[in-house]
C-alpha positions as CSV (number, residue, x, y, z in Angstrom):
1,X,18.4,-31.1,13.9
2,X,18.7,-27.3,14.2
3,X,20.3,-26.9,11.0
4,X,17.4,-28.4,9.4
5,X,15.1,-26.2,11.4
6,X,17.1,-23.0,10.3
7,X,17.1,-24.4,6.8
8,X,13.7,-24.9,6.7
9,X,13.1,-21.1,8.5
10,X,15.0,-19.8,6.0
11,X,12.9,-21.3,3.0
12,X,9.8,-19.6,4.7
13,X,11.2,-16.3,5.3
14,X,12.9,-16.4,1.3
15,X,10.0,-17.6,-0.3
16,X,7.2,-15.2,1.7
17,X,9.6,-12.2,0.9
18,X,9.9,-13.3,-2.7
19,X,5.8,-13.4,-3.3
20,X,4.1,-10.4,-4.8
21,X,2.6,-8.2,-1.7
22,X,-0.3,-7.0,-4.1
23,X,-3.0,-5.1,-1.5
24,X,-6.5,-5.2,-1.6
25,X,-7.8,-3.0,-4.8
26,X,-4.6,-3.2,-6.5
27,X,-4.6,-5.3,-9.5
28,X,-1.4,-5.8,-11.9
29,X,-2.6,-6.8,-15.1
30,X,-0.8,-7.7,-18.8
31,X,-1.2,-5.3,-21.4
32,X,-4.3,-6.6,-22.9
33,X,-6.3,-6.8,-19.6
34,X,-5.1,-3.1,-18.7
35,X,-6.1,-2.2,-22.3
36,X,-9.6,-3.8,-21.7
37,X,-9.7,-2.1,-18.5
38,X,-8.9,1.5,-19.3
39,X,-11.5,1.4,-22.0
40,X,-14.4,0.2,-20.3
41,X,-13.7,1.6,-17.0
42,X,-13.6,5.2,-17.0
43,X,-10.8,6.4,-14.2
44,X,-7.3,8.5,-14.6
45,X,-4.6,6.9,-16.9
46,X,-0.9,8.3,-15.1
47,X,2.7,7.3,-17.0
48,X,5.6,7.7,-14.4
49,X,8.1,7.8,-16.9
50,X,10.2,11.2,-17.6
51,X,9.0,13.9,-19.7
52,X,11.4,12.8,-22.9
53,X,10.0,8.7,-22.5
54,X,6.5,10.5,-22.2
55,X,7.2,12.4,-25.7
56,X,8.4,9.8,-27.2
57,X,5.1,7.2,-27.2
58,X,2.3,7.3,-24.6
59,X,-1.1,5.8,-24.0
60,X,-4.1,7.5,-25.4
61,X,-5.1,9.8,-22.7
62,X,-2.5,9.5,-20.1
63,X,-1.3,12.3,-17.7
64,X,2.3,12.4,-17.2
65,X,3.3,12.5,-13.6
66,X,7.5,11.9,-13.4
67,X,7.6,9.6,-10.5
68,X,10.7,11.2,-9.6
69,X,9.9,14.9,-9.5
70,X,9.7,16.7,-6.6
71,X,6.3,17.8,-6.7
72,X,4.5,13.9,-7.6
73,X,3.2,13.9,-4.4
74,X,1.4,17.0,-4.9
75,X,0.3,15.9,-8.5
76,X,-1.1,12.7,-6.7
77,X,-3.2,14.8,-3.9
78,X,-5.0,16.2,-6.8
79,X,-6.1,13.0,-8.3
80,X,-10.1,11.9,-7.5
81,X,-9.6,8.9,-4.8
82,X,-12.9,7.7,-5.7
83,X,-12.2,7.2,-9.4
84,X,-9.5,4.2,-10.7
85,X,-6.1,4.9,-11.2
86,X,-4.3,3.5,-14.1
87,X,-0.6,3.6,-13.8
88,X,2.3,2.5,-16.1
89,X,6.0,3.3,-16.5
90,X,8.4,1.7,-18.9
91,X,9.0,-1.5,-17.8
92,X,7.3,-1.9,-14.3
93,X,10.1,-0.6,-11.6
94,X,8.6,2.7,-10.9
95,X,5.0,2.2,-11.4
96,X,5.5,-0.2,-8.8
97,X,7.0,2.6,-6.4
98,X,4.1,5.0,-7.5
99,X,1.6,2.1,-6.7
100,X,2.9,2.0,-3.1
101,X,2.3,6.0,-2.6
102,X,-1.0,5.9,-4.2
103,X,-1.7,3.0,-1.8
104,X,-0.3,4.8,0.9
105,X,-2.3,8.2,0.1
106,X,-5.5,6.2,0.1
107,X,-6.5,5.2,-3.4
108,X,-8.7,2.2,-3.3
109,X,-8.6,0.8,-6.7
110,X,-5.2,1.1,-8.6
111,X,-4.8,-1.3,-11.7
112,X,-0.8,-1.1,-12.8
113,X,0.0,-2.3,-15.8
114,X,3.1,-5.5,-15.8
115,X,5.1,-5.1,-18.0
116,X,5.0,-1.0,-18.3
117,X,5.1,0.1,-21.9
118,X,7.5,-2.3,-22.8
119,X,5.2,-4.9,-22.9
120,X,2.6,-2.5,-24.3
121,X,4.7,-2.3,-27.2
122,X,5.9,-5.4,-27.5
123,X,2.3,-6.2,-28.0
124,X,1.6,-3.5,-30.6
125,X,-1.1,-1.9,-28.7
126,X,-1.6,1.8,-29.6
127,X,0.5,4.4,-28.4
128,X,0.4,8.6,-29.3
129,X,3.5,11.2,-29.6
């Protein structure tokens, strides 16, 4: 009997851990929603990625803030809170950690986009050097 109970604790425990803790206002979206979205919804368009993945093919528009620099917090205060903020990396790791500081810094409506640039590509969507 307990080992069933601790079996059955530990499928609830894996399994809530394992879901996707998306917040409220944070939307991750495949590359042709987030296309959709970024050109009917004016807001800021930021690509994680380092300076060399930036160079080498970016989104139309997009600000490069290295997720990983020392000053992307202080890039991020600058941002407009009010206004959307796109995010992407290269294959969704770190636009995932930049979601969470934008979440944590306030920003109410964050849309990332699955996949990062990867998919992006892998969809032949546009991309700028």
């Amino acid at each position: 009997m307990k080992l069933n109970i601790f079996k059955l604790l530990f499928c609830v425990l894996f399994f809530s851990a394992c879901q996707s803790q998306v917040k409220e206002g944070t939307q991750l979206v495949d590359s042709n929603g987030f296309e959709k979205t970024i050109t009917e919804n004016k807001g800021q368009l930021i690509d994680v990625r380092t300076p060399k993945e930036f160079q080498s093919g970016h989104l139309k528009g997009a600000k490069n803030l290295h997720i990983y620099e020392k000053n992307f917090s202080e890039e991020v205060d600058k941002l407009d809170k009010t206004k959307p903020v796109y995010v992407y990396c290269k294959a969704g790791g770190r636009s995932a950690e930049a979601v969470e500081i934008l979440q944590q810094k306030g920003f109410k409506k964050i849309v990332e986009l699955d996949g990062g640039i990867d998919a992006w590509n892998d969809n032949k969507k546009p991309v700028e050097k």
